[in-house]
mmJSON file of the N, C-alpha and C atoms, coordinates in Angstrom:
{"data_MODEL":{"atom_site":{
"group_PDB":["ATOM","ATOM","ATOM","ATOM","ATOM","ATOM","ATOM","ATOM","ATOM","ATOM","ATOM","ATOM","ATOM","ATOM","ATOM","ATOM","ATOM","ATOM","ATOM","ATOM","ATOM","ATOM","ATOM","ATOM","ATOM","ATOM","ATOM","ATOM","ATOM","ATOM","ATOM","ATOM","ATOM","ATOM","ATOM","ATOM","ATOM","ATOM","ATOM","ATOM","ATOM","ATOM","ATOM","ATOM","ATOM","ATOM","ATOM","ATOM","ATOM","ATOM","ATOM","ATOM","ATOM","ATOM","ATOM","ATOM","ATOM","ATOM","ATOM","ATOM","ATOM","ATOM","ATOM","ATOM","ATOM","ATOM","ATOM","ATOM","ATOM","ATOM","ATOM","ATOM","ATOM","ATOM","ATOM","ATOM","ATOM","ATOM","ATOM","ATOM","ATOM","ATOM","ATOM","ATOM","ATOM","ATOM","ATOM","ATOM","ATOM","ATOM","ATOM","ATOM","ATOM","ATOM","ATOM","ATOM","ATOM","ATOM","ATOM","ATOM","ATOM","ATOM","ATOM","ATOM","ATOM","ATOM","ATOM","ATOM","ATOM","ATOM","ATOM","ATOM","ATOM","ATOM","ATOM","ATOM","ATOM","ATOM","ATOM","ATOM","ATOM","ATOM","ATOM","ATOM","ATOM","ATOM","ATOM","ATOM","ATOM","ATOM","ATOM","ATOM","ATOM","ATOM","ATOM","ATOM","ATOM","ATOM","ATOM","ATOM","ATOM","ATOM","ATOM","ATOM","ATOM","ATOM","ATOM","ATOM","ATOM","ATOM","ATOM","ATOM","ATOM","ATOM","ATOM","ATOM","ATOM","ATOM","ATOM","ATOM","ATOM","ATOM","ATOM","ATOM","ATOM","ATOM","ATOM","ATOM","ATOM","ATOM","ATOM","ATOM","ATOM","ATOM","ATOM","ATOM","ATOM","ATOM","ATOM","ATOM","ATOM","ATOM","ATOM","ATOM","ATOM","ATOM","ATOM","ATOM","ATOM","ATOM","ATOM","ATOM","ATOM","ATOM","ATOM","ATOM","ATOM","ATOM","ATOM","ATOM","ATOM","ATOM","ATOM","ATOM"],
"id":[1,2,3,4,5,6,7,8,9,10,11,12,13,14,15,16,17,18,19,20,21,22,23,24,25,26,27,28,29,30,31,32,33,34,35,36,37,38,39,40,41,42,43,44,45,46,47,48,49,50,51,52,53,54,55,56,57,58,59,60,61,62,63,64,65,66,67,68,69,70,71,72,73,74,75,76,77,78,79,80,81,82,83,84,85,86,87,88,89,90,91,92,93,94,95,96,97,98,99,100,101,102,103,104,105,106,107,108,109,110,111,112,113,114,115,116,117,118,119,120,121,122,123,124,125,126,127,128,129,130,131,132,133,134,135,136,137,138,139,140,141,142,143,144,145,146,147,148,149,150,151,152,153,154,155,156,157,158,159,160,161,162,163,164,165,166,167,168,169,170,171,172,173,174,175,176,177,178,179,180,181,182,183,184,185,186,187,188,189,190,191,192,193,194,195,196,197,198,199,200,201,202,203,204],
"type_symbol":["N","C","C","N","C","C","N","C","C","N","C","C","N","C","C","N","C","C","N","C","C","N","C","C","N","C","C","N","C","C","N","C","C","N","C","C","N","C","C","N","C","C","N","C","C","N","C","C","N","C","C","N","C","C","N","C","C","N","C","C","N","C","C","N","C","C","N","C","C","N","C","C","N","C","C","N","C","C","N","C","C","N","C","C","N","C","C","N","C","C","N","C","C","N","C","C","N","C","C","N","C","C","N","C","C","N","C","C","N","C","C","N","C","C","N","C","C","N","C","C","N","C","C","N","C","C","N","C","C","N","C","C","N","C","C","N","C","C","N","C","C","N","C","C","N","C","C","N","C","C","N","C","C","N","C","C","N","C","C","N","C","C","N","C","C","N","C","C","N","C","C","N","C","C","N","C","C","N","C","C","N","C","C","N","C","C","N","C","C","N","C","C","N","C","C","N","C","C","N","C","C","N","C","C"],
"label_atom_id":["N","CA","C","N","CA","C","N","CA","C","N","CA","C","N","CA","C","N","CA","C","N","CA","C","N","CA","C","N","CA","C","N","CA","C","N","CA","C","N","CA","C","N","CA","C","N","CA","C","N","CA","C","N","CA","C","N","CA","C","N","CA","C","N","CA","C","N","CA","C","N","CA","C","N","CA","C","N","CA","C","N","CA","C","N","CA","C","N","CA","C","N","CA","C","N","CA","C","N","CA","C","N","CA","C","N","CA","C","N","CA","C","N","CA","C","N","CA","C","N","CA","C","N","CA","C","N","CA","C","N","CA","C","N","CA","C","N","CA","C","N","CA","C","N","CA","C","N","CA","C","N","CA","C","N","CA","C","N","CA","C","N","CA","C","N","CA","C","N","CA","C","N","CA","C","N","CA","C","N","CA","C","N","CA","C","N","CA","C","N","CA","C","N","CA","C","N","CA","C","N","CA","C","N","CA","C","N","CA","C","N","CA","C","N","CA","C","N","CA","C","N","CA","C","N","CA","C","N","CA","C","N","CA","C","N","CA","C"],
"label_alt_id":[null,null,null,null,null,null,null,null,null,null,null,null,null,null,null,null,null,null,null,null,null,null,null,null,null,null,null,null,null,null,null,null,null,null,null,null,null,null,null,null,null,null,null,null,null,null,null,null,null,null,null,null,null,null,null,null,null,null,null,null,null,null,null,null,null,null,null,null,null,null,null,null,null,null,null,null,null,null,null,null,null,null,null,null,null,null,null,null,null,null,null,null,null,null,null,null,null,null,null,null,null,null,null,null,null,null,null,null,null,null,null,null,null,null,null,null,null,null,null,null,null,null,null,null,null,null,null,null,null,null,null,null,null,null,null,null,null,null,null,null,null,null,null,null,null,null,null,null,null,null,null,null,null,null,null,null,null,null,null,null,null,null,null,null,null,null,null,null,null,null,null,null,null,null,null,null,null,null,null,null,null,null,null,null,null,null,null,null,null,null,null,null,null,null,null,null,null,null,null,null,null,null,null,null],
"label_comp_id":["UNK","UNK","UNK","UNK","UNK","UNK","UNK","UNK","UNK","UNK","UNK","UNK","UNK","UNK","UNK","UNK","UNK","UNK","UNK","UNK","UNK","UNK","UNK","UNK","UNK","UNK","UNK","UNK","UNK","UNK","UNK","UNK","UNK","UNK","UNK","UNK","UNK","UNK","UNK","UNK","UNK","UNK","UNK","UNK","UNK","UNK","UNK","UNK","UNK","UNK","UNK","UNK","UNK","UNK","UNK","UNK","UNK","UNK","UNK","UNK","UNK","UNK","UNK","UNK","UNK","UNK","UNK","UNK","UNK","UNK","UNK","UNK","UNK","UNK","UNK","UNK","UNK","UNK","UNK","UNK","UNK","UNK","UNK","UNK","UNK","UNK","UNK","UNK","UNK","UNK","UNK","UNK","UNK","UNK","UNK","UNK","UNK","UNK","UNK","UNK","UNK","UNK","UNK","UNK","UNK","UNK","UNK","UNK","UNK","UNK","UNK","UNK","UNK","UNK","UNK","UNK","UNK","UNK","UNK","UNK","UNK","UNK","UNK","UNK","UNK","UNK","UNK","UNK","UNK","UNK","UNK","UNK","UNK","UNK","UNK","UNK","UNK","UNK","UNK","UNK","UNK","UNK","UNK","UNK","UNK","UNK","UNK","UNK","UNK","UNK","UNK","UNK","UNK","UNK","UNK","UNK","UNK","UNK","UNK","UNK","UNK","UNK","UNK","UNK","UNK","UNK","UNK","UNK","UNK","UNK","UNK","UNK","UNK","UNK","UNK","UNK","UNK","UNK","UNK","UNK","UNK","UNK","UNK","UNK","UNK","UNK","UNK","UNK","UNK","UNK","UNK","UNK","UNK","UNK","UNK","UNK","UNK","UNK","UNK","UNK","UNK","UNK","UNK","UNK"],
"label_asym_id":["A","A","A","A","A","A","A","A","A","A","A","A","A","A","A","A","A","A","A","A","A","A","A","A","A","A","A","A","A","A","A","A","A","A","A","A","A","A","A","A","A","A","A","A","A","A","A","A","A","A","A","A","A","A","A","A","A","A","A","A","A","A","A","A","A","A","A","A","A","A","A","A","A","A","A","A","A","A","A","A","A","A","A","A","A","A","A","A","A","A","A","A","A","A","A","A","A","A","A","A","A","A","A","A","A","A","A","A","A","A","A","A","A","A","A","A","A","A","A","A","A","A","A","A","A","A","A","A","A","A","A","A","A","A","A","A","A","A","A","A","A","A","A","A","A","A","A","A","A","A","A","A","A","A","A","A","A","A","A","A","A","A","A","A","A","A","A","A","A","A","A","A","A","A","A","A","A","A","A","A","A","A","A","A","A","A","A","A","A","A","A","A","A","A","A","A","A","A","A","A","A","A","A","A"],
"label_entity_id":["1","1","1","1","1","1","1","1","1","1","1","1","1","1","1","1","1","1","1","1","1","1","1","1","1","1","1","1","1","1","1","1","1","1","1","1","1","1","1","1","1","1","1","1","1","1","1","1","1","1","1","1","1","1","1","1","1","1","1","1","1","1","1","1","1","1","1","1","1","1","1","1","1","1","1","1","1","1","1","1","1","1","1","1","1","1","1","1","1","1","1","1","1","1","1","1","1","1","1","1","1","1","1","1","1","1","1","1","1","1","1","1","1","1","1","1","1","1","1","1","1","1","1","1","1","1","1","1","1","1","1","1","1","1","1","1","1","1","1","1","1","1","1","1","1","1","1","1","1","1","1","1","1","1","1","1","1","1","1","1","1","1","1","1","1","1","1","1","1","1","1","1","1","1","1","1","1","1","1","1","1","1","1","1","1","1","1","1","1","1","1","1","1","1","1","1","1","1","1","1","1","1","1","1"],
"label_seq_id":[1,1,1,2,2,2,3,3,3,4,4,4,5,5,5,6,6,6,7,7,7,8,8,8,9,9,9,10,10,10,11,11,11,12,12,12,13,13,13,14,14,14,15,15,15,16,16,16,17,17,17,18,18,18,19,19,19,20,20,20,21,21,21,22,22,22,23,23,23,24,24,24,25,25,25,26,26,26,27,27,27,28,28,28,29,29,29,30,30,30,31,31,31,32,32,32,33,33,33,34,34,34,35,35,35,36,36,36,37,37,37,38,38,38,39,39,39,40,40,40,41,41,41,42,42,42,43,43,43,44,44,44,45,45,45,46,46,46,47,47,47,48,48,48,49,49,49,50,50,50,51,51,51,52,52,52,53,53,53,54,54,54,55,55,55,56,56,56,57,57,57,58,58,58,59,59,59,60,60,60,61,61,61,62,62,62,63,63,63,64,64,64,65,65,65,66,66,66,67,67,67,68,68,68],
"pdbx_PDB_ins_code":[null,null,null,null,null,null,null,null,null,null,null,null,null,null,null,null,null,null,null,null,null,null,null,null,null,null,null,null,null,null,null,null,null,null,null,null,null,null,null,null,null,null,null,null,null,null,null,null,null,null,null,null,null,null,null,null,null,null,null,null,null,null,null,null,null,null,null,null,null,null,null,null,null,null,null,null,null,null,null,null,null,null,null,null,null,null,null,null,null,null,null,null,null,null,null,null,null,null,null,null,null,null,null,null,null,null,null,null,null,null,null,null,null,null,null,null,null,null,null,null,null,null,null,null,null,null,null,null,null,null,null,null,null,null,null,null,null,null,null,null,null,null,null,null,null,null,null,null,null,null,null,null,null,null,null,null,null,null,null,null,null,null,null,null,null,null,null,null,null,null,null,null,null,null,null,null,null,null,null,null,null,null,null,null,null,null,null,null,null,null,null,null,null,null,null,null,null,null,null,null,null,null,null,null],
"Cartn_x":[-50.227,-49.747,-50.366,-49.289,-50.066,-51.024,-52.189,-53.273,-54.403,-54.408,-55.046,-54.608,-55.304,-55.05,-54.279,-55.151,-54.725,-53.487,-52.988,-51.877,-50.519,-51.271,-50.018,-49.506,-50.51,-50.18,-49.539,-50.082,-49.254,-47.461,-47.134,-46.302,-45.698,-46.437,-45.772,-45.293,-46.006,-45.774,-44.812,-44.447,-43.513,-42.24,-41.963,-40.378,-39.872,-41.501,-40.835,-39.939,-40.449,-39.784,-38.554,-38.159,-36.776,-36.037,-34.617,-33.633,-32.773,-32.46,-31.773,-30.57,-29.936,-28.541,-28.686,-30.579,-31.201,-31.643,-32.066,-32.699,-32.273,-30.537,-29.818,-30.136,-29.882,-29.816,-31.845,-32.285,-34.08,-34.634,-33.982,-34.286,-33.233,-32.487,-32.034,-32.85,-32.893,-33.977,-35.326,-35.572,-36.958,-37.138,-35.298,-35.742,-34.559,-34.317,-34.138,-35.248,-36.319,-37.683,-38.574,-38.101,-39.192,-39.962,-39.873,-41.472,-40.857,-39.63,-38.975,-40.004,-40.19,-40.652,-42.427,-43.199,-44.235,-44.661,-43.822,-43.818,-43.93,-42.874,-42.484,-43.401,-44.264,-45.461,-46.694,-47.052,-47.82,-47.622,-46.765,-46.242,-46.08,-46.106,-46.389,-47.363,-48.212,-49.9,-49.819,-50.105,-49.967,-49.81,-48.349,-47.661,-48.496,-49.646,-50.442,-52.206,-52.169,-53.464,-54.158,-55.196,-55.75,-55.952,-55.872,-56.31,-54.286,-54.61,-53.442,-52.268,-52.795,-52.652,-51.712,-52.917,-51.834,-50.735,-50.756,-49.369,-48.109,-48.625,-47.625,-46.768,-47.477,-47.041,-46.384,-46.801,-46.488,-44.711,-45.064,-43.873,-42.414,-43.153,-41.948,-41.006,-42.281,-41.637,-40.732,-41.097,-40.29,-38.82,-38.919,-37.856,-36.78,-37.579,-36.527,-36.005,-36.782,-36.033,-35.218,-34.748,-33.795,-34.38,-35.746,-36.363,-36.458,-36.91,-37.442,-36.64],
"Cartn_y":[10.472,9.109,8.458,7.27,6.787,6.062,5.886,5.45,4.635,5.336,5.728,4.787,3.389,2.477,2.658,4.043,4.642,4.925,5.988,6.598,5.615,4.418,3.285,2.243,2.419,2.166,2.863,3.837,5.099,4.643,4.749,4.867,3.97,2.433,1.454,1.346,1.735,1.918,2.826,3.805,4.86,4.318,4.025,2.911,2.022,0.992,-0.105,0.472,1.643,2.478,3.017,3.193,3.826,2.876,2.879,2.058,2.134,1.063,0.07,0.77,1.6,2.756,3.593,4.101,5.373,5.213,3.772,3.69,4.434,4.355,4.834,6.006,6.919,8.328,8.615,7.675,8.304,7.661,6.917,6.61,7.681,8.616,9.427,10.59,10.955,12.032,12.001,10.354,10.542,10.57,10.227,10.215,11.26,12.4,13.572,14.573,14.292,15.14,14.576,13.679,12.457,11.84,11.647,10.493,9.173,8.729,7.266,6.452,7.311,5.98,6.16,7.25,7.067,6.117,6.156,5.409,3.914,3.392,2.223,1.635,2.371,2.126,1.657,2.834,2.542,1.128,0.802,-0.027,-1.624,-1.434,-2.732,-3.443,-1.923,-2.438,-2.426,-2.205,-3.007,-4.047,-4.913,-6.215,-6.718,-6.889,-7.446,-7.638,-6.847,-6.597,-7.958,-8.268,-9.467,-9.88,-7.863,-7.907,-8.502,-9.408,-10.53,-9.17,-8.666,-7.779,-6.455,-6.033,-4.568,-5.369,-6.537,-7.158,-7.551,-7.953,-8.426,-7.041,-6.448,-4.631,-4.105,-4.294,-3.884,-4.24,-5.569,-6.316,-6.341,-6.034,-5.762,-4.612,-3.352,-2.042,-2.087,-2.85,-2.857,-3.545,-4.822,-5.51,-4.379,-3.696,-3.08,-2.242,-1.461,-0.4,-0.909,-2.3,-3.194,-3.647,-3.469,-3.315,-5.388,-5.913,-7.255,-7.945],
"Cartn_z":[30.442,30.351,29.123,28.586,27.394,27.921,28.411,28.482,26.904,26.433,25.015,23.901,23.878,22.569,21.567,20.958,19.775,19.742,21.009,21.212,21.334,21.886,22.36,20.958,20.47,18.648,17.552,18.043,17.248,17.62,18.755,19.067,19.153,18.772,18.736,17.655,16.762,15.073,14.819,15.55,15.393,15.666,16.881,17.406,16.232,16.043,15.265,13.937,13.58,11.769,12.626,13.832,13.732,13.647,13.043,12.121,13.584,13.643,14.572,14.989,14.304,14.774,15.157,14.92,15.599,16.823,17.117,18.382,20.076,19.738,21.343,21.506,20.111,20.397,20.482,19.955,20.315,21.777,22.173,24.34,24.568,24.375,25.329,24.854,23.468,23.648,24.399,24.578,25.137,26.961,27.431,28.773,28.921,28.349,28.286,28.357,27.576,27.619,28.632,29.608,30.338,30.073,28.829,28.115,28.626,28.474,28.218,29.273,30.484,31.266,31.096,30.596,30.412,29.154,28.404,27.0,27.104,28.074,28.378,29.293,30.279,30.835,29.883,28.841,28.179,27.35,26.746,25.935,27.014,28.231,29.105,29.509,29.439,29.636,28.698,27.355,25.524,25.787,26.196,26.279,27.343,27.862,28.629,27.891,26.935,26.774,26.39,26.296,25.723,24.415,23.588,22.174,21.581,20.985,20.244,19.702,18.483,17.673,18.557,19.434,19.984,21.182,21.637,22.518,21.808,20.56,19.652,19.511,19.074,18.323,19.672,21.096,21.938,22.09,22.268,22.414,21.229,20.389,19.047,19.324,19.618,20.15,21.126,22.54,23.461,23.237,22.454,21.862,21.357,20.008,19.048,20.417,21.331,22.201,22.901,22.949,23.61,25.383,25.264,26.866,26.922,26.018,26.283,25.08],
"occupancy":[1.0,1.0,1.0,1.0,1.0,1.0,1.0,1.0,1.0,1.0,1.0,1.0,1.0,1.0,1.0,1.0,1.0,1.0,1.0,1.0,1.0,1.0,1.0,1.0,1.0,1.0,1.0,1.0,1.0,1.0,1.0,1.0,1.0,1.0,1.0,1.0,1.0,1.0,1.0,1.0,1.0,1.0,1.0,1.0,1.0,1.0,1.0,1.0,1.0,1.0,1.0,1.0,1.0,1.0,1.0,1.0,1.0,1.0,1.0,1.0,1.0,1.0,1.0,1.0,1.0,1.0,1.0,1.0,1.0,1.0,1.0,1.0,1.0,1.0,1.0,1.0,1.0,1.0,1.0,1.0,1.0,1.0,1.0,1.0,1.0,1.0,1.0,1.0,1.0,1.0,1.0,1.0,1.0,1.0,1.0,1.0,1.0,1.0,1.0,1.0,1.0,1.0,1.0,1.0,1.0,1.0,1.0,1.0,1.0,1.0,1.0,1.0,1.0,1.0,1.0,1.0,1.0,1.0,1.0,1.0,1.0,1.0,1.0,1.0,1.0,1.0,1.0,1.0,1.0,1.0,1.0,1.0,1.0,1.0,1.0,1.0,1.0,1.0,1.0,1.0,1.0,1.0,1.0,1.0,1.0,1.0,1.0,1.0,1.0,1.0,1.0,1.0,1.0,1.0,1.0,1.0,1.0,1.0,1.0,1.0,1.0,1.0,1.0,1.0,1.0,1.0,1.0,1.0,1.0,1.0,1.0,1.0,1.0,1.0,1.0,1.0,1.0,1.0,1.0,1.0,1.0,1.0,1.0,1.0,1.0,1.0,1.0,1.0,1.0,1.0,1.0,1.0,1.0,1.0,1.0,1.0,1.0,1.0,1.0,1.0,1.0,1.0,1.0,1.0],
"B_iso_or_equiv":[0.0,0.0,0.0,0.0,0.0,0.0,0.0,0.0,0.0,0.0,0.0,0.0,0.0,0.0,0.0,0.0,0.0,0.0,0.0,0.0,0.0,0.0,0.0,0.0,0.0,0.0,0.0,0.0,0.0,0.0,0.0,0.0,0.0,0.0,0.0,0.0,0.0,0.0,0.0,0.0,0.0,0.0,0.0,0.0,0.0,0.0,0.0,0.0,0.0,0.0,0.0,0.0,0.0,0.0,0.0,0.0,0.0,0.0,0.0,0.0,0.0,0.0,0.0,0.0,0.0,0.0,0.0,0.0,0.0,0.0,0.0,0.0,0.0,0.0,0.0,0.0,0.0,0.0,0.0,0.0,0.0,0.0,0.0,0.0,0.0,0.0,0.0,0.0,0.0,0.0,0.0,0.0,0.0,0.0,0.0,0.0,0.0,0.0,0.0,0.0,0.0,0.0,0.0,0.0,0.0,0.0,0.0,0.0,0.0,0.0,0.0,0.0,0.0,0.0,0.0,0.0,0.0,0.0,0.0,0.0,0.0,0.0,0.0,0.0,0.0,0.0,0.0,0.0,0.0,0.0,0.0,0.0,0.0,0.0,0.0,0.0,0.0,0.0,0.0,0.0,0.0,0.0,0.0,0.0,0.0,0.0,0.0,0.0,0.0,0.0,0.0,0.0,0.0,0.0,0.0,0.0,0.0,0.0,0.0,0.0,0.0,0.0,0.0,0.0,0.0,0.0,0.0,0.0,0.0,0.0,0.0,0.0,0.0,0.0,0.0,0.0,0.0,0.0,0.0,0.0,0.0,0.0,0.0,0.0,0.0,0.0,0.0,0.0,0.0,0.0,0.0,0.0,0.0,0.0,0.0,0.0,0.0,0.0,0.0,0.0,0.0,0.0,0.0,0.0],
"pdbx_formal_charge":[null,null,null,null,null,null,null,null,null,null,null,null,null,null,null,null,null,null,null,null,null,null,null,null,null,null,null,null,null,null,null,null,null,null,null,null,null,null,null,null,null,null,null,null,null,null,null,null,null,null,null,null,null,null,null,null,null,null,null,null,null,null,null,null,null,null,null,null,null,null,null,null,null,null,null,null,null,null,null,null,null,null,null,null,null,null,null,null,null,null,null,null,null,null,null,null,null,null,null,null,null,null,null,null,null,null,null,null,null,null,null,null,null,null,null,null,null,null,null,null,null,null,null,null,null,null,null,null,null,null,null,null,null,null,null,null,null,null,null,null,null,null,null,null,null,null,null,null,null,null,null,null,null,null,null,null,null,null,null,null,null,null,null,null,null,null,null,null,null,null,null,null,null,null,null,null,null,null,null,null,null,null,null,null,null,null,null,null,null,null,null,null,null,null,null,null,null,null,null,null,null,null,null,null],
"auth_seq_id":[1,1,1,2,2,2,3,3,3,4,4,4,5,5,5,6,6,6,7,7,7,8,8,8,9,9,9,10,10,10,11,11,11,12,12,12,13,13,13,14,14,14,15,15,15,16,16,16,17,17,17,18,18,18,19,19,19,20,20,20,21,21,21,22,22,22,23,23,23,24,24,24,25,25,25,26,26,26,27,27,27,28,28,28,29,29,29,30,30,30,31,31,31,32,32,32,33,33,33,34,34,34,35,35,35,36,36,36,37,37,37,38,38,38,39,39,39,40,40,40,41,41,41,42,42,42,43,43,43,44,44,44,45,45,45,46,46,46,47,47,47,48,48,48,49,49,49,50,50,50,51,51,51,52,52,52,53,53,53,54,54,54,55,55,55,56,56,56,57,57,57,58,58,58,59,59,59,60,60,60,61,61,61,62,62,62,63,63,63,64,64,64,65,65,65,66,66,66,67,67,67,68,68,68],
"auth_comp_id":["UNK","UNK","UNK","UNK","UNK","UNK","UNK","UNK","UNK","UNK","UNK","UNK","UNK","UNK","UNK","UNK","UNK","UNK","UNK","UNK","UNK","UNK","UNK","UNK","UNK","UNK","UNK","UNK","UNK","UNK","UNK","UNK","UNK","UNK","UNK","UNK","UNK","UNK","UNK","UNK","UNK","UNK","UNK","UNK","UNK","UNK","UNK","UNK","UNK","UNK","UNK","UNK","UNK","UNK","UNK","UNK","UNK","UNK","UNK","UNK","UNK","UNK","UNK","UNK","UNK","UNK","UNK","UNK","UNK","UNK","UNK","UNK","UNK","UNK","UNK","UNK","UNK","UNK","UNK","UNK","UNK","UNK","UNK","UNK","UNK","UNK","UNK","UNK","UNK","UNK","UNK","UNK","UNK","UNK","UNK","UNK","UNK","UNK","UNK","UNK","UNK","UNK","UNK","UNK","UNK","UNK","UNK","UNK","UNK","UNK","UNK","UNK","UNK","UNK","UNK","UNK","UNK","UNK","UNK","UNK","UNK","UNK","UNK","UNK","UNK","UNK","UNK","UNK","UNK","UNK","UNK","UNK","UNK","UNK","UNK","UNK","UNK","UNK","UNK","UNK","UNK","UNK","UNK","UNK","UNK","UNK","UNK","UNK","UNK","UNK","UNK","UNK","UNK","UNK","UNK","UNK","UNK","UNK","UNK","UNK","UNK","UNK","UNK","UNK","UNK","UNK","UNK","UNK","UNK","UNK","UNK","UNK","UNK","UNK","UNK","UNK","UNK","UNK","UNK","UNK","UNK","UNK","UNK","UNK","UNK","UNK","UNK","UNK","UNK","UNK","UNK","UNK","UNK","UNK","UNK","UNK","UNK","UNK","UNK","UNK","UNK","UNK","UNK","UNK"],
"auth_asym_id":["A","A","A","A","A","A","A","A","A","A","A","A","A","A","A","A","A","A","A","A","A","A","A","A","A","A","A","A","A","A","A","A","A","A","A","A","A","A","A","A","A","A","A","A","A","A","A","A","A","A","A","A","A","A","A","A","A","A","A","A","A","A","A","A","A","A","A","A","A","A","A","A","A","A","A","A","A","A","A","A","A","A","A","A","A","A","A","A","A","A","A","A","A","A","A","A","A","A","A","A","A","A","A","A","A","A","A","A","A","A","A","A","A","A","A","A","A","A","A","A","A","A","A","A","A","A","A","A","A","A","A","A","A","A","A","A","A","A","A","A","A","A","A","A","A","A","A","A","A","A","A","A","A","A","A","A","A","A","A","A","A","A","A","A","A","A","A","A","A","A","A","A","A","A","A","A","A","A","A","A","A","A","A","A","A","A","A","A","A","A","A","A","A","A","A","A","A","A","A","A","A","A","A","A"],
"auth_atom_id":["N","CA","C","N","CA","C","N","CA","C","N","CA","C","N","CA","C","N","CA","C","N","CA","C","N","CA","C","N","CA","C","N","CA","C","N","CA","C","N","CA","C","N","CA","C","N","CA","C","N","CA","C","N","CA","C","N","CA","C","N","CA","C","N","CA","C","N","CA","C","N","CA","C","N","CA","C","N","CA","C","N","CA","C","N","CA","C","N","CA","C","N","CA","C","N","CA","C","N","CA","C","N","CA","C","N","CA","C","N","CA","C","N","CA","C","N","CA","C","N","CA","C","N","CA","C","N","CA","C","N","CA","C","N","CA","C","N","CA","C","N","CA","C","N","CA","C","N","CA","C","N","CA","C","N","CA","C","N","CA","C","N","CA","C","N","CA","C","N","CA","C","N","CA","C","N","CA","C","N","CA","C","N","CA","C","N","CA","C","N","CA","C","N","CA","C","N","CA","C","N","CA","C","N","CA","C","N","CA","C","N","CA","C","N","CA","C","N","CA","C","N","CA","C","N","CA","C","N","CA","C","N","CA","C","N","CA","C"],
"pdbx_PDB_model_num":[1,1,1,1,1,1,1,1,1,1,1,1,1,1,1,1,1,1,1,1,1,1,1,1,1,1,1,1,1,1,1,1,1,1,1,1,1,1,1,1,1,1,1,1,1,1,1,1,1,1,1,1,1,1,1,1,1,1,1,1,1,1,1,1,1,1,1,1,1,1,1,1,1,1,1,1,1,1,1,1,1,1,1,1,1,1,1,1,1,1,1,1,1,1,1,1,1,1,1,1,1,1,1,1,1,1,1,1,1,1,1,1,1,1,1,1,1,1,1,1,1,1,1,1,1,1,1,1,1,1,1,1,1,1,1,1,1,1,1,1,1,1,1,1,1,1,1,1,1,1,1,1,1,1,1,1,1,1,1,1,1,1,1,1,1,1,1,1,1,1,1,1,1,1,1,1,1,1,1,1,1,1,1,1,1,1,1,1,1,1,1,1,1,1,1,1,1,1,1,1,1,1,1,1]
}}}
């Protein structure tokens, strides 16, 4: 599970660079391989955290993935 700061940044940073026409086809690859809902876990506890910086980043990610 994304647990792991680092990892939930990484990956927040990773979403936000995919281009807006890529996004559909990269949530079915990811809840094709089963990450989608570990991802989206990780990325909620992000969107809760206290640190300003990784909720914002959290919340951008979830946005672009069309979640919030």
């Amino acid at each position: 599970m994304l647990t792991d700061h680092n990892a939930i940044d990484f990956a927040a940073t990773e979403i936000l660079r995919i281009r807006d026409a890529d996004v559909p086809a990269h949530i079915e690859t990811l809840r094709a391989r089963k990450k989608l809902s570990t991802l989206v876990h990780g990325l909620n506890s992000a969107a809760l955290s206290r640190d300003a910086a990784a909720r914002e980043k959290a919340r951008a990610a979830l946005s672009h993935l069309g979640f919030i």
